[in-house]
N, C-alpha and C positions, 0 to 999 in steps of 0.2 A: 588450936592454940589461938587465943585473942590478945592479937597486939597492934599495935597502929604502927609499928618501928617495922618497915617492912624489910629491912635486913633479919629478922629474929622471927620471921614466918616459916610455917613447915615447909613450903615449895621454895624458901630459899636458900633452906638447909636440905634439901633433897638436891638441888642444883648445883649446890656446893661440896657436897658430901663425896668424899673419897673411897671404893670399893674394896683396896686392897688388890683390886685386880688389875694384871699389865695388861699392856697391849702388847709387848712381845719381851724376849729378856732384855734389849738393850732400853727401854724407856725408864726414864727418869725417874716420873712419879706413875702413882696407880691413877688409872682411869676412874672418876667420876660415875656415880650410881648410874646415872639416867645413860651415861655411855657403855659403861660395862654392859644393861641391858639390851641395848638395839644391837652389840657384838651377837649376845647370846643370842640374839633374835634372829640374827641373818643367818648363824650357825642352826641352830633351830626352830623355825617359825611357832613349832607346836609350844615348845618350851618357853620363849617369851609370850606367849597368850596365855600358859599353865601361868606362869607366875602374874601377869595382868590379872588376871582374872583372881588370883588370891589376894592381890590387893585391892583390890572393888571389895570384895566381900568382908575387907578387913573392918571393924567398929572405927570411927572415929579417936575415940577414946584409947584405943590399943597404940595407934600411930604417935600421938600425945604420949604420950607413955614411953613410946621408946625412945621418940627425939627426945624426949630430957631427960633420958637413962644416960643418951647418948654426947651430951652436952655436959654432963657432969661425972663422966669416966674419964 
């Protein structure tokens, strides 16, 4: 994504992005991607490096593609 507005960058909407996932039932809101992540990570070391490693190998282009799927749902 090419923008100089660095609020509208892909790593600012991966920072800010909401997972849908709690962190237990009494929380407020869902945890944040990059958090939900490191939970699954601790729970599963093998499983947050399965899913690291599927996003390395993702195109460029694919990621562009969902953040502004996801920005205009």
């Amino acid at each position: 994504m090419a923008t100089r507005d660095k609020g509208r960058s892909l790593e600012t909407y991966a920072q800010r992005a909401r997972s849908g996932l709690y962190r237990n039932p009494s929380s407020p809101q869902p945890m944040r991607t990059l958090e939900a992540l490191a939970e699954a990570q601790k729970l599963s070391p093998s499983a947050g490096g399965y899913w690291l490693q599927r996003l390395a190998a993702m195109p460029a282009d694919a990621c562009q593609t969902i953040t502004r799927a996801c920005r205009t749902a």
